[in-house]
PQR file with spaces between the fields and no chain letter, atoms N, CA, C, O and H, PARSE charges and radii, in Angstrom:
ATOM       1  N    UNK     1      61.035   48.349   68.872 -0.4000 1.5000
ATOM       2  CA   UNK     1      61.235   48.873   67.521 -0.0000 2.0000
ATOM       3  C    UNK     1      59.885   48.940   66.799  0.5500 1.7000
ATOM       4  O    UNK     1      59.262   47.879   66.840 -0.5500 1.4000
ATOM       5  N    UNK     2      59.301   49.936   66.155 -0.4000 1.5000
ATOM       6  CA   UNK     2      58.254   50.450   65.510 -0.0000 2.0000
ATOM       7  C    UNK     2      58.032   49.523   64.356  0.5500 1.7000
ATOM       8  O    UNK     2      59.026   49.359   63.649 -0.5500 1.4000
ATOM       9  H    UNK     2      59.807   50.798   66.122  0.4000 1.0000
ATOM      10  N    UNK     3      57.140   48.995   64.073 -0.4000 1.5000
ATOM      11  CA   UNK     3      56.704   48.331   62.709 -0.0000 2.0000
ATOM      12  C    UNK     3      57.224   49.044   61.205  0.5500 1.7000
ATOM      13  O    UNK     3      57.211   50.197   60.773 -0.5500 1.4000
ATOM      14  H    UNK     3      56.332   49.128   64.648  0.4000 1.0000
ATOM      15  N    UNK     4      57.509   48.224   60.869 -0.4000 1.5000
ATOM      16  CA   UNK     4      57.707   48.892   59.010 -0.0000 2.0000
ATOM      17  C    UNK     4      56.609   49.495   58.151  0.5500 1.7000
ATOM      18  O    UNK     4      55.704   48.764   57.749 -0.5500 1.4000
ATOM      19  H    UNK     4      57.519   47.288   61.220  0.4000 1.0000
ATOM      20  N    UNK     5      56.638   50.799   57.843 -0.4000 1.5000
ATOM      21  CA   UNK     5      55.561   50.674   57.035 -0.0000 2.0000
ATOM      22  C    UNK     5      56.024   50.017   55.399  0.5500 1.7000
ATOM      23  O    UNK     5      57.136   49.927   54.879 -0.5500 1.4000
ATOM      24  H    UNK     5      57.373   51.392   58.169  0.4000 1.0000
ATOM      25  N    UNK     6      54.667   49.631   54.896 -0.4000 1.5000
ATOM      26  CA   UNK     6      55.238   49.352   53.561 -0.0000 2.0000
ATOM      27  C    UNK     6      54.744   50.729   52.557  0.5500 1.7000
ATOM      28  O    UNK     6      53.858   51.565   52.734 -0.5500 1.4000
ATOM      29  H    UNK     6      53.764   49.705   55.319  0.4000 1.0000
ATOM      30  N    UNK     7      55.649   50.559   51.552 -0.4000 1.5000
ATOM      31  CA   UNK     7      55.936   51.741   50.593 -0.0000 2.0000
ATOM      32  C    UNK     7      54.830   50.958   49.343  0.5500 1.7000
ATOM      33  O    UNK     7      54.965   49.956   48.641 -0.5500 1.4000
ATOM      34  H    UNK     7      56.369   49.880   51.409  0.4000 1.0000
ATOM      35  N    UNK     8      53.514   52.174   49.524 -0.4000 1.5000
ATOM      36  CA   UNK     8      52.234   52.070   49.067 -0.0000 2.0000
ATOM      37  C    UNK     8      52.639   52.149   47.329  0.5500 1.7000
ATOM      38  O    UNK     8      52.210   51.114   46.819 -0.5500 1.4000
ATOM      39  H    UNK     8      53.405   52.988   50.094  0.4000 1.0000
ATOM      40  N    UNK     9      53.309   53.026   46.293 -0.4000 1.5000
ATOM      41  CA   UNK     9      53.231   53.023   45.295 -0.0000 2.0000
ATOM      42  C    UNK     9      54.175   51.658   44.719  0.5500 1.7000
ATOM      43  O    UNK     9      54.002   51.258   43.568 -0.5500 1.4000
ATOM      44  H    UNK     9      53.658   53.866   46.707  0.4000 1.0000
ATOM      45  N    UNK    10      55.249   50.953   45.708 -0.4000 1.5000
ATOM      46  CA   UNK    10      55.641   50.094   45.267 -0.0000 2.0000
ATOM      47  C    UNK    10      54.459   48.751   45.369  0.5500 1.7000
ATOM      48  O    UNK    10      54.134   48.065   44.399 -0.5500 1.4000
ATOM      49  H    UNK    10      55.389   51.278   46.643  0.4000 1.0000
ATOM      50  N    UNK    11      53.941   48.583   46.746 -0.4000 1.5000
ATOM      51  CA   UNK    11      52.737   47.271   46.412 -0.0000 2.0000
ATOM      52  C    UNK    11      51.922   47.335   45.355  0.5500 1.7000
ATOM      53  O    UNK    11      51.484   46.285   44.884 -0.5500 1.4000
ATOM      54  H    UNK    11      54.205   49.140   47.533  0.4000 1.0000
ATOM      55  N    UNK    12      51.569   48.608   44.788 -0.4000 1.5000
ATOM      56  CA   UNK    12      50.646   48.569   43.944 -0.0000 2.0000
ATOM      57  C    UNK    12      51.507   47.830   42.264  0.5500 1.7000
ATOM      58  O    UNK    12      51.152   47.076   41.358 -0.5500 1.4000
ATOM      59  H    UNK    12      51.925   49.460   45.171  0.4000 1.0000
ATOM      60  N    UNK    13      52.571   48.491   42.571 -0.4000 1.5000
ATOM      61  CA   UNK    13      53.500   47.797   40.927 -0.0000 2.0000
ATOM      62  C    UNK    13      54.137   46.070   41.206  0.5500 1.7000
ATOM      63  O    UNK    13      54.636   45.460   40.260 -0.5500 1.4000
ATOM      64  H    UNK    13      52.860   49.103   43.307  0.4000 1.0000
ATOM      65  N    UNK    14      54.068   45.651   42.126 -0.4000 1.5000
ATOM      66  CA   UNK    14      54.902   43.953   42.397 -0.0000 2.0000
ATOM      67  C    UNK    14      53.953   43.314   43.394  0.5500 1.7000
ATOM      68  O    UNK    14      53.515   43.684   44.483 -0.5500 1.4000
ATOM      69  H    UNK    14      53.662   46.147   42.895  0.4000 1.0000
ATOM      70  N    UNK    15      53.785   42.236   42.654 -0.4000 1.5000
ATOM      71  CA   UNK    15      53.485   41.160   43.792 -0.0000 2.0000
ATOM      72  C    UNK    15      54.043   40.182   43.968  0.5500 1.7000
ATOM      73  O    UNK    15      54.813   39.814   43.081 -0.5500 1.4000
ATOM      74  H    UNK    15      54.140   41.935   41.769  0.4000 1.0000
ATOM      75  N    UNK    16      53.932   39.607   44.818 -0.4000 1.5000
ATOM      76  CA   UNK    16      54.481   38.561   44.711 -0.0000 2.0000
ATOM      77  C    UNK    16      53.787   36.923   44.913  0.5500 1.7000
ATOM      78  O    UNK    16      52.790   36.697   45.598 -0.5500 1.4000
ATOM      79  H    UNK    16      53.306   39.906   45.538  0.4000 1.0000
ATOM      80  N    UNK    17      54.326   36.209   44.387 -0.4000 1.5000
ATOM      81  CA   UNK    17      53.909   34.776   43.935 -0.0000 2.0000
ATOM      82  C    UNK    17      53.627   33.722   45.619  0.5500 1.7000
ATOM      83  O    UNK    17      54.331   34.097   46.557 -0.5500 1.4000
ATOM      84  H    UNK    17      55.136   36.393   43.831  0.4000 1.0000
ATOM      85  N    UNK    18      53.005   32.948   45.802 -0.4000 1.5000
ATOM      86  CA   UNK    18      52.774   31.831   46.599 -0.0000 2.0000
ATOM      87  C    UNK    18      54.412   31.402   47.000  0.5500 1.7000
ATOM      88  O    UNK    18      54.847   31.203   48.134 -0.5500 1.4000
ATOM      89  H    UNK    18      52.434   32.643   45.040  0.4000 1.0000
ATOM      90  N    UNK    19      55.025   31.342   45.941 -0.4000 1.5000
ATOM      91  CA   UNK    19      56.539   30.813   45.789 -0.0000 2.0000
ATOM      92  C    UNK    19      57.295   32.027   46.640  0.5500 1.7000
ATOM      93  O    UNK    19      58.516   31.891   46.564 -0.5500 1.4000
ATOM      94  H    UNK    19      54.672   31.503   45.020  0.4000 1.0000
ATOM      95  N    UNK    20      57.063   32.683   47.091 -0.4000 1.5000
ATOM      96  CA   UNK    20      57.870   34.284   47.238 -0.0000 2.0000
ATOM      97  C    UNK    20      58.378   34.715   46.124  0.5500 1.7000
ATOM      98  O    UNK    20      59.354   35.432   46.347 -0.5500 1.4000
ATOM      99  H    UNK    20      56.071   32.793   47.153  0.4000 1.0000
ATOM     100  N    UNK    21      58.109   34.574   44.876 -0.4000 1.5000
ATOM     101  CA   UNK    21      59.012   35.372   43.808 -0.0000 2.0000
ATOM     102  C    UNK    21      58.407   36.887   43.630  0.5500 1.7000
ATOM     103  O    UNK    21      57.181   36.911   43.527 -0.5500 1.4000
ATOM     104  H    UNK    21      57.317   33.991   44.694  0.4000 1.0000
ATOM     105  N    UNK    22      59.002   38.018   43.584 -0.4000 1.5000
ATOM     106  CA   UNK    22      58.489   38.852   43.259 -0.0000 2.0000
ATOM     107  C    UNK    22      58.770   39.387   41.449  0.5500 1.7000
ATOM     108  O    UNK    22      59.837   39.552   40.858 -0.5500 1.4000
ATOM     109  H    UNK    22      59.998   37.999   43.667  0.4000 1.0000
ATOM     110  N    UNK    23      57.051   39.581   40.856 -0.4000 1.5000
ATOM     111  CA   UNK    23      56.644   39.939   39.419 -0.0000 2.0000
ATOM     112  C    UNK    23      56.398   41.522   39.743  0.5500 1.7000
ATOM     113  O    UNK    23      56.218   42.219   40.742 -0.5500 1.4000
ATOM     114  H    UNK    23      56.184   39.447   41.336  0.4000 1.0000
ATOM     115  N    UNK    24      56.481   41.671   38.511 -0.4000 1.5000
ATOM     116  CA   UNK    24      56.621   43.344   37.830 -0.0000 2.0000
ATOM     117  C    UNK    24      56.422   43.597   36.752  0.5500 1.7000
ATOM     118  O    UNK    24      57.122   43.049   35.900 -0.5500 1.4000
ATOM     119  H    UNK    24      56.627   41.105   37.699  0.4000 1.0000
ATOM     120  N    UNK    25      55.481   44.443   36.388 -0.4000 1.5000
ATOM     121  CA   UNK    25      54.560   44.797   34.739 -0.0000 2.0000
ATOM     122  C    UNK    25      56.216   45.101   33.881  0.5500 1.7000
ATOM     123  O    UNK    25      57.032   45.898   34.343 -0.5500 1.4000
ATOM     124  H    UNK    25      54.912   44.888   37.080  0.4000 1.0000
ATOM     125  N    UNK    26      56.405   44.474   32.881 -0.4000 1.5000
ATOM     126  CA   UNK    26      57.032   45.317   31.829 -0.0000 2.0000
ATOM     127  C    UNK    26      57.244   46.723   31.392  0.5500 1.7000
ATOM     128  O    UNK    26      56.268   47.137   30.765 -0.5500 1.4000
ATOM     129  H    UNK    26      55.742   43.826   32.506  0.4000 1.0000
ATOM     130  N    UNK    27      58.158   47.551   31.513 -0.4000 1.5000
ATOM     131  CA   UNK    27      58.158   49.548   31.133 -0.0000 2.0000
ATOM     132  C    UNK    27      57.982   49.524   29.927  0.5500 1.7000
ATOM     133  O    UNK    27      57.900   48.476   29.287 -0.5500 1.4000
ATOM     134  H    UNK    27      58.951   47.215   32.022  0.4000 1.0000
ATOM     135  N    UNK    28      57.881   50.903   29.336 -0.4000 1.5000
ATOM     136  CA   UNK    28      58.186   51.125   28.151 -0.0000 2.0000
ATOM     137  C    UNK    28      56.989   50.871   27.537  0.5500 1.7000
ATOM     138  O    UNK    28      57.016   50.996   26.313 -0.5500 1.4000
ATOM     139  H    UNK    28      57.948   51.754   29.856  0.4000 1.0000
ATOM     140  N    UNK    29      55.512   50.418   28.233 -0.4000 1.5000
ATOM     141  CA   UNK    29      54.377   50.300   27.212 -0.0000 2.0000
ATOM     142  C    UNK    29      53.574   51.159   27.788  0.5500 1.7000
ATOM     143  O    UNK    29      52.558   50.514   28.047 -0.5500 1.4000
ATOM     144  H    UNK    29      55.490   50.317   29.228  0.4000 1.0000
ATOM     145  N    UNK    30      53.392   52.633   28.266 -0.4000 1.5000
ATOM     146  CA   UNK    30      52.594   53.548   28.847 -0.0000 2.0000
ATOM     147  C    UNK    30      52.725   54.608   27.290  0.5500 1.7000
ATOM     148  O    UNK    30      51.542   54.739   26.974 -0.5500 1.4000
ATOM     149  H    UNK    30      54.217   53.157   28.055  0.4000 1.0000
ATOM     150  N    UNK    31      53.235   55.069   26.659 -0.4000 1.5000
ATOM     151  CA   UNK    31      53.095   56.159   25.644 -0.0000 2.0000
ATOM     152  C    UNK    31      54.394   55.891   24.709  0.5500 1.7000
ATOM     153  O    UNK    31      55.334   55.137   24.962 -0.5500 1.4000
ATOM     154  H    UNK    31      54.196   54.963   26.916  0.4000 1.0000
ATOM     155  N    UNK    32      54.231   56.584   23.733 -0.4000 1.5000
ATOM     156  CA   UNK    32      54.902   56.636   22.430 -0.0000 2.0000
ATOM     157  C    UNK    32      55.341   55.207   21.402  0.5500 1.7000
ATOM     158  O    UNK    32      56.256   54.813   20.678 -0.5500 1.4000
ATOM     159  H    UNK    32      53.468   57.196   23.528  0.4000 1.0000
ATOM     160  N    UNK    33      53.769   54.715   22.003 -0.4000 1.5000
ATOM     161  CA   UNK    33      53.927   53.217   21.233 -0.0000 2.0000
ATOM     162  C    UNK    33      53.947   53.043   19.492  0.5500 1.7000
ATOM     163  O    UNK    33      53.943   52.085   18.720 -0.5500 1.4000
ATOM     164  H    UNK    33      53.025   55.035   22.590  0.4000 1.0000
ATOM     165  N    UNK    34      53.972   54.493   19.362 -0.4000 1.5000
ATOM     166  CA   UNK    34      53.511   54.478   17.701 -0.0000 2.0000
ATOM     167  C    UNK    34      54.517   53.752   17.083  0.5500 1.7000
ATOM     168  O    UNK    34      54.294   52.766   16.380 -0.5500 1.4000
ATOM     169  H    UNK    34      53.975   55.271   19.990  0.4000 1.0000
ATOM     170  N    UNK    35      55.791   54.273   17.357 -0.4000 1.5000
ATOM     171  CA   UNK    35      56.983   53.904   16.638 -0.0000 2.0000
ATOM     172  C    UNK    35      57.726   52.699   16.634  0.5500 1.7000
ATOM     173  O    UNK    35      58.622   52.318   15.880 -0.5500 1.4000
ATOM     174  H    UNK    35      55.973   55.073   17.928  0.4000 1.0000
ATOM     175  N    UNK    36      56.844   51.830   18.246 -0.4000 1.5000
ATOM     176  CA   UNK    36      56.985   50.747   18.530 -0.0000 2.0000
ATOM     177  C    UNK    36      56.451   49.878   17.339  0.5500 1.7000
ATOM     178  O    UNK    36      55.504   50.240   16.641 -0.5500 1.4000
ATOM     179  H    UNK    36      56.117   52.140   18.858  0.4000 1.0000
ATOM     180  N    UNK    37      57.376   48.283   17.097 -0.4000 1.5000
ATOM     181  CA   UNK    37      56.812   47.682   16.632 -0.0000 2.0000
ATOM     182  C    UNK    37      56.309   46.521   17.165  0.5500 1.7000
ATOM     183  O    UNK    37      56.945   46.101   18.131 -0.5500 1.4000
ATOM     184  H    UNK    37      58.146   47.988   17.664  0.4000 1.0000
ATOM     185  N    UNK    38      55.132   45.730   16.743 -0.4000 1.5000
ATOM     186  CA   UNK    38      53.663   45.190   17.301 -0.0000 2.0000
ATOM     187  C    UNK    38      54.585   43.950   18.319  0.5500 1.7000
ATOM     188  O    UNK    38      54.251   43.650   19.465 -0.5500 1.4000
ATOM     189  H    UNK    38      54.615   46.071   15.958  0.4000 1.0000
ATOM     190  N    UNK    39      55.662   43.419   17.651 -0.4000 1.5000
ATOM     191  CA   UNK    39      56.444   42.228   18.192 -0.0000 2.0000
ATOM     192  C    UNK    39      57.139   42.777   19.928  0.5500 1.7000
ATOM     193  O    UNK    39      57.116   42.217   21.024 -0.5500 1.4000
ATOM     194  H    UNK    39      55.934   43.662   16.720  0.4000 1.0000
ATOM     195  N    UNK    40      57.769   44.263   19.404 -0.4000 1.5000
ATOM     196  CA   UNK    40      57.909   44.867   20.642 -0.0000 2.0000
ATOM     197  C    UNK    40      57.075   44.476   21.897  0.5500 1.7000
ATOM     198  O    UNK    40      57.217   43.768   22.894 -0.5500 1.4000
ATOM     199  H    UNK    40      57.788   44.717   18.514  0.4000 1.0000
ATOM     200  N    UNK    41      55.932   45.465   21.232 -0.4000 1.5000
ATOM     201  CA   UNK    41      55.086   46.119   22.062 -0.0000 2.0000
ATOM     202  C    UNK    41      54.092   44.362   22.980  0.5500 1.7000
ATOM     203  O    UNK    41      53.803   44.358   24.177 -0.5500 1.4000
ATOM     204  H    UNK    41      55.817   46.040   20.422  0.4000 1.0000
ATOM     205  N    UNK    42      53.859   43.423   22.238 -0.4000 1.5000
ATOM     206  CA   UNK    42      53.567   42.011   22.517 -0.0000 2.0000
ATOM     207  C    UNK    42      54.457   41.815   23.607  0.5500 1.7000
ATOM     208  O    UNK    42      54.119   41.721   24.787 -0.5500 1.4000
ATOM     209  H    UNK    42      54.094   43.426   21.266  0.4000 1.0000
ATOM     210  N    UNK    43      55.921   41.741   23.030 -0.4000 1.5000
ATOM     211  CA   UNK    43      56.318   41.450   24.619 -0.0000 2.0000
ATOM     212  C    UNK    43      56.795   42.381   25.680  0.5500 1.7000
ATOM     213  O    UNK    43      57.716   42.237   26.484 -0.5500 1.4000
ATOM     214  H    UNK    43      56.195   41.817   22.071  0.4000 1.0000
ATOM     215  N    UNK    44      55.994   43.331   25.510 -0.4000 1.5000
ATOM     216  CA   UNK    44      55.952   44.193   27.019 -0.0000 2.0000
ATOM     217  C    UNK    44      54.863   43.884   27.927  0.5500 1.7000
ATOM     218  O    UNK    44      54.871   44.309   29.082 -0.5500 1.4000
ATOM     219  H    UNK    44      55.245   43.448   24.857  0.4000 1.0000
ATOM     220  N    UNK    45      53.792   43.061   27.393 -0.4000 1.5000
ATOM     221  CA   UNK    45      52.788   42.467   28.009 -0.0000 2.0000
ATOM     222  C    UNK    45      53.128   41.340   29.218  0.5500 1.7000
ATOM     223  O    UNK    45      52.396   41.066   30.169 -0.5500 1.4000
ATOM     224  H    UNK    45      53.786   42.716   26.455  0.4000 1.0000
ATOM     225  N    UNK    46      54.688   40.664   28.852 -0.4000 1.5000
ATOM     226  CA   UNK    46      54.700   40.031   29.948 -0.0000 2.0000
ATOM     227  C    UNK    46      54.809   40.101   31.155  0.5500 1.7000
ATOM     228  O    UNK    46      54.741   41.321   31.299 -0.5500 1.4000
ATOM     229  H    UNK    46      55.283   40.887   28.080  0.4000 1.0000
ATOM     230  N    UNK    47      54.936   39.668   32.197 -0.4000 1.5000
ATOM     231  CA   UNK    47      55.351   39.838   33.637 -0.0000 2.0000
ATOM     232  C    UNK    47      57.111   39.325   33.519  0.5500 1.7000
ATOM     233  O    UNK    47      57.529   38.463   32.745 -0.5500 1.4000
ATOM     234  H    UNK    47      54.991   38.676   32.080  0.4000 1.0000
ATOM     235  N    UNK    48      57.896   40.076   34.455 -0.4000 1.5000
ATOM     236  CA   UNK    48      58.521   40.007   34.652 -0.0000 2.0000
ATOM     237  C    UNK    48      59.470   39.998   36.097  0.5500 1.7000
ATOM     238  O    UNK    48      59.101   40.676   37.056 -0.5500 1.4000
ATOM     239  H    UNK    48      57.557   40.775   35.083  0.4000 1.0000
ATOM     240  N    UNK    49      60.757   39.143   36.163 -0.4000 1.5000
ATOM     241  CA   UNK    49      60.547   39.041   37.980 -0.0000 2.0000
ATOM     242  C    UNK    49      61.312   40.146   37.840  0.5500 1.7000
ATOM     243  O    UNK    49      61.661   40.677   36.786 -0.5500 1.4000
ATOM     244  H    UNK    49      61.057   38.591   35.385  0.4000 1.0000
ATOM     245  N    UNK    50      61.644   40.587   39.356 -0.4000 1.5000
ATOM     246  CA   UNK    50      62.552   41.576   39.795 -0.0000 2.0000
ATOM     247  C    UNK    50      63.772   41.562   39.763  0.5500 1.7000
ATOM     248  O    UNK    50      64.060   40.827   40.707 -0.5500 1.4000
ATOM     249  H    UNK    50      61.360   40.155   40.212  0.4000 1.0000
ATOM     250  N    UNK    51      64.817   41.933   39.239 -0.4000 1.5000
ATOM     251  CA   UNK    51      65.791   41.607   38.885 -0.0000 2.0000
ATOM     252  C    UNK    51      67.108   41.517   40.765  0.5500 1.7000
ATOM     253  O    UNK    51      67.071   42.131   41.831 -0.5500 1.4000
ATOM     254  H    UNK    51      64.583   42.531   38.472  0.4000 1.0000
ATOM     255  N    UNK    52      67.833   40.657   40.320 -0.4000 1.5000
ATOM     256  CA   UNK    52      68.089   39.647   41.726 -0.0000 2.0000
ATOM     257  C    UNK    52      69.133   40.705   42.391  0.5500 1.7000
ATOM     258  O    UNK    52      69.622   40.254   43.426 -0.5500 1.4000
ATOM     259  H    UNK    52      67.863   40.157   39.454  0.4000 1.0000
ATOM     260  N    UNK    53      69.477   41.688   42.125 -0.4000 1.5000
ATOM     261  CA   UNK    53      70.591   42.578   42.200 -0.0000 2.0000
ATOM     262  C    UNK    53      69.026   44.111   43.480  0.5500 1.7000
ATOM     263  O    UNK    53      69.486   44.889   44.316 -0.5500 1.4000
ATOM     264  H    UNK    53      69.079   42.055   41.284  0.4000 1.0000
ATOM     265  N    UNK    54      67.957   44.055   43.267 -0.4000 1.5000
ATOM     266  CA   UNK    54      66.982   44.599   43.714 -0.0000 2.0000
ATOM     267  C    UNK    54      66.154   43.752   44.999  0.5500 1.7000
ATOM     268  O    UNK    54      65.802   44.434   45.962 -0.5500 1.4000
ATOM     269  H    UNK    54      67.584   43.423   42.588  0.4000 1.0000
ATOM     270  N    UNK    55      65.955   42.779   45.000 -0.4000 1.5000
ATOM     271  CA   UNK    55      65.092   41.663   45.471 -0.0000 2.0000
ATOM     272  C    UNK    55      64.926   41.992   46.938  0.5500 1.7000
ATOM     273  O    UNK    55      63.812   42.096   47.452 -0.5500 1.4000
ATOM     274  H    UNK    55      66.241   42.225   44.218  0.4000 1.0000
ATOM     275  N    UNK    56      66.379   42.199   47.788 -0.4000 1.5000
ATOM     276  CA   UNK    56      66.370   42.525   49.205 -0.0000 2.0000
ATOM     277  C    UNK    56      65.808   43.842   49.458  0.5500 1.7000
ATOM     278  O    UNK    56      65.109   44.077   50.444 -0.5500 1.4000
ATOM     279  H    UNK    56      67.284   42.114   47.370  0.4000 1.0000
ATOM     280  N    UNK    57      66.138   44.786   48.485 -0.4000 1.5000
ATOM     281  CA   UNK    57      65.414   46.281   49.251 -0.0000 2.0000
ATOM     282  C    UNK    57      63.858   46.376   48.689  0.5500 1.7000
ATOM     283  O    UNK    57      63.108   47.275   49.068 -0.5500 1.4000
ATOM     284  H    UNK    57      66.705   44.596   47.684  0.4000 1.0000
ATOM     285  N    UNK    58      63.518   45.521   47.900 -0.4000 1.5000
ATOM     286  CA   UNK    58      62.007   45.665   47.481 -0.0000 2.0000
ATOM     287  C    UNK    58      61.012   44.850   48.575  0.5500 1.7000
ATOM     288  O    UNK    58      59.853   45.085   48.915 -0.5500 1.4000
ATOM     289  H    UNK    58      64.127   44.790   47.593  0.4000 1.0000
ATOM     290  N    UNK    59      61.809   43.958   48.917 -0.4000 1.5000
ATOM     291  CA   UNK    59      61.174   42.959   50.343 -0.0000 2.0000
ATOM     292  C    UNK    59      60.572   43.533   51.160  0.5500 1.7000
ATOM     293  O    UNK    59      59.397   43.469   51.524 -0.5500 1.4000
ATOM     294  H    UNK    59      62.751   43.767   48.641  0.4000 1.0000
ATOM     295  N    UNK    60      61.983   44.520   51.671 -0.4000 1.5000
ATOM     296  CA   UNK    60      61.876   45.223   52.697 -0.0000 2.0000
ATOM     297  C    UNK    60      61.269   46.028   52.442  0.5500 1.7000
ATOM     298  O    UNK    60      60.370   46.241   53.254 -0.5500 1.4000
ATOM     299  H    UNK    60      62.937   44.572   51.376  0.4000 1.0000
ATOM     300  N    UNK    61      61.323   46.818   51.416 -0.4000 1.5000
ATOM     301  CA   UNK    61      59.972   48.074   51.200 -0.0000 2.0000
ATOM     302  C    UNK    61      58.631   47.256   51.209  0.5500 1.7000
ATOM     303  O    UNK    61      57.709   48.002   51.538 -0.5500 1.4000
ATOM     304  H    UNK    61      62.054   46.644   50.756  0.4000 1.0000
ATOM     305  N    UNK    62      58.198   45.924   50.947 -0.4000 1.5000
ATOM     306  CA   UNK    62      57.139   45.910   50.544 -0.0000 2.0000
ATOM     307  C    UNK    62      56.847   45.199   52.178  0.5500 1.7000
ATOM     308  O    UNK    62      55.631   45.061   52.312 -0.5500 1.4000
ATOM     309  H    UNK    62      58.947   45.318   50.680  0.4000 1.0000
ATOM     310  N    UNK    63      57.472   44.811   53.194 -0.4000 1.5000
ATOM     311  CA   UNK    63      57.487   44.285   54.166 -0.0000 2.0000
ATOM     312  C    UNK    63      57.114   43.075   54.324  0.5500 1.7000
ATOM     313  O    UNK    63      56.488   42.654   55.297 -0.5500 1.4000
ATOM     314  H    UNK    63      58.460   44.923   53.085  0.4000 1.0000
ATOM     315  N    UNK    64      57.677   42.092   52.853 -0.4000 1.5000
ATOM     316  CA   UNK    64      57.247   40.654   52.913 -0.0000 2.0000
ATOM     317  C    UNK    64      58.534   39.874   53.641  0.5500 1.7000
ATOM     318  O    UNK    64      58.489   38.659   53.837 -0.5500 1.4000
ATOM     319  H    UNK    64      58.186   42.433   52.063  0.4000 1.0000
């Protein structure tokens, strides 16, 4: 059976932790931040994990 490749635009958006957890930038802070307010827009800065309902097919795409 042929090796997996991993799916290049997803490694670049998740990594993952020592722990195996996989993190992911916050959406919603690339454009039309005007209307956003500052409290919003603060917490789109955080990291966030992958939500647990996703976790198995992102693995496998990312071939961890």
């Amino acid at each position: 059976m042929p090796k997996l490749k991993t799916r290049k635009g997803l490694r670049d958006r998740i990594r993952v932790t020592r722990n195996g957890k996989l993190i992911r930038k916050h959406a919603w802070k690339s454009h039309l931040l005007e209307h956003k307010s500052a409290k919003r827009k603060r917490a789109f800065r955080s990291d966030q994990p992958v939500a647990a309902a996703d976790r198995k097919q992102v693995r496998r795409s990312l071939g961890v």
